[in-house]
C-alpha positions as CSV (number, residue, x, y, z in Angstrom):
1,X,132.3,45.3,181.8
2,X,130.9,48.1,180.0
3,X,133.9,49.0,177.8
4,X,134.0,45.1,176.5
5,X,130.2,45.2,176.1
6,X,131.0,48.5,173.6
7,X,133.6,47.2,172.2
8,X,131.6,44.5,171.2
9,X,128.8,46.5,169.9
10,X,131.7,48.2,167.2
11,X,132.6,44.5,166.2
12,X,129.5,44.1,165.0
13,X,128.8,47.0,163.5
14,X,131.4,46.9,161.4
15,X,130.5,43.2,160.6
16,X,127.6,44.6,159.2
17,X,128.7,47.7,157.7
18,X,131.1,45.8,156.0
19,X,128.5,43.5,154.5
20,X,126.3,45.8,153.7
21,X,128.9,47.6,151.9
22,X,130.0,44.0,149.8
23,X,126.2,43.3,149.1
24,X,125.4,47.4,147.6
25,X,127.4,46.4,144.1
26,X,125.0,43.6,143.9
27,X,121.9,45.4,144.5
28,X,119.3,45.8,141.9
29,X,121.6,43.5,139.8
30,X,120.5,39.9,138.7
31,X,122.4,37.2,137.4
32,X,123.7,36.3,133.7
33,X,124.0,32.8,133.1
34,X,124.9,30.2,130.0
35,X,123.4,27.2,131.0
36,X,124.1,24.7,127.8
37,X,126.8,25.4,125.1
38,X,129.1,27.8,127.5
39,X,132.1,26.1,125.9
40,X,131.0,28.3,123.0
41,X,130.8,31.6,125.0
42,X,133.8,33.7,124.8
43,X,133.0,36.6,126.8
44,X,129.5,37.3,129.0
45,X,128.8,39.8,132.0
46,X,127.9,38.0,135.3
47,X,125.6,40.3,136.7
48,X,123.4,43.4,134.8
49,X,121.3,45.6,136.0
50,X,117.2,45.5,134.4
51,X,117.0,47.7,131.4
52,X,120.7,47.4,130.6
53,X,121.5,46.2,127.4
54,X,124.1,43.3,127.3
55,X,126.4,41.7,125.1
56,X,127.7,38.4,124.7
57,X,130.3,37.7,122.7
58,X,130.1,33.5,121.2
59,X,132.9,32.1,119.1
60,X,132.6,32.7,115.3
61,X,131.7,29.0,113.5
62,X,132.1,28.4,109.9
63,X,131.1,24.8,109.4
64,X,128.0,24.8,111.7
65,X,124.8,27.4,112.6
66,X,125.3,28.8,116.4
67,X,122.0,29.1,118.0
68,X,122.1,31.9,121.1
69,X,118.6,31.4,122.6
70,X,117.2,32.7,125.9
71,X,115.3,30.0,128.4
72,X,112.6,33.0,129.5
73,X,111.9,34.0,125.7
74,X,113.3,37.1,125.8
75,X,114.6,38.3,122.7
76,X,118.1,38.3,122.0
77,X,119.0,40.0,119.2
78,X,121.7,39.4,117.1
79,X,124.7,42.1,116.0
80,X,127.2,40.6,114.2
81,X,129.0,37.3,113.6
82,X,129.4,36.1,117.0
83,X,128.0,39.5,118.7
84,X,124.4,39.0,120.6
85,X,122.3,41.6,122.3
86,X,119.4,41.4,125.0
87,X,117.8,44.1,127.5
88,X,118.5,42.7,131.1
89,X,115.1,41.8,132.4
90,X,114.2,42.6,136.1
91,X,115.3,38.9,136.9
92,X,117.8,36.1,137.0
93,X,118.7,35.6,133.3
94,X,119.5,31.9,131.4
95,X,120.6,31.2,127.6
96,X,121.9,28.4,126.1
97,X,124.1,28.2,122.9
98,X,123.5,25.6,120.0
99,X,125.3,24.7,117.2
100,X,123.8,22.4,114.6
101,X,126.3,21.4,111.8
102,X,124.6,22.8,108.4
103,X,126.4,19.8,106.2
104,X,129.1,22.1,104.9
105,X,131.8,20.2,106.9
């Protein structure tokens, strides 16, 4: 009786070991999320930790303005064509990519 109570006792303490030891990559670590225009995202970290700086890559448009805006207002700052910038907050973060065609087409 003792022995299957122990042995039971090491189940779940691995159970929980093991979780614990899923869950400490995620820790201190919030999400990144597109929520309008992802079709427009080529490349974009799912998680980041707060204070890290984070790129996301958009596809390059020639016939329309591309629009990457955050839903929080914080700033992201833009690099290059296609190539956008921001400084993970200490929270979930949303953006959302626009492109208005500028008439050229």
């Amino acid at each position: 009786m003792a022995n299957s109570k122990n042995r039971g006792f090491r189940k779940v303490t691995a159970a929980v070991l093991m979780l614990a030891a899923l869950l400490s990559g995620c820790a201190g670590r919030y999400r990144v999320k597109c929520v309008s225009g992802e079709q427009y995202v080529v490349s974009c970290p799912k998680h980041a930790k707060p204070g890290e700086t984070v790129r996301l890559e958009t596809v390059c448009v020639t016939d329309a303005d591309l629009y990457v805006n955050s839903t929080d207002g914080t700033e992201i700052r833009y690099i290059k064509e296609g190539i956008y910038e921001f400084e993970m907050p200490d929270h979930d973060f949303e953006f959302k990519v626009t492109v208005i065609s500028n008439g050229l087409a």
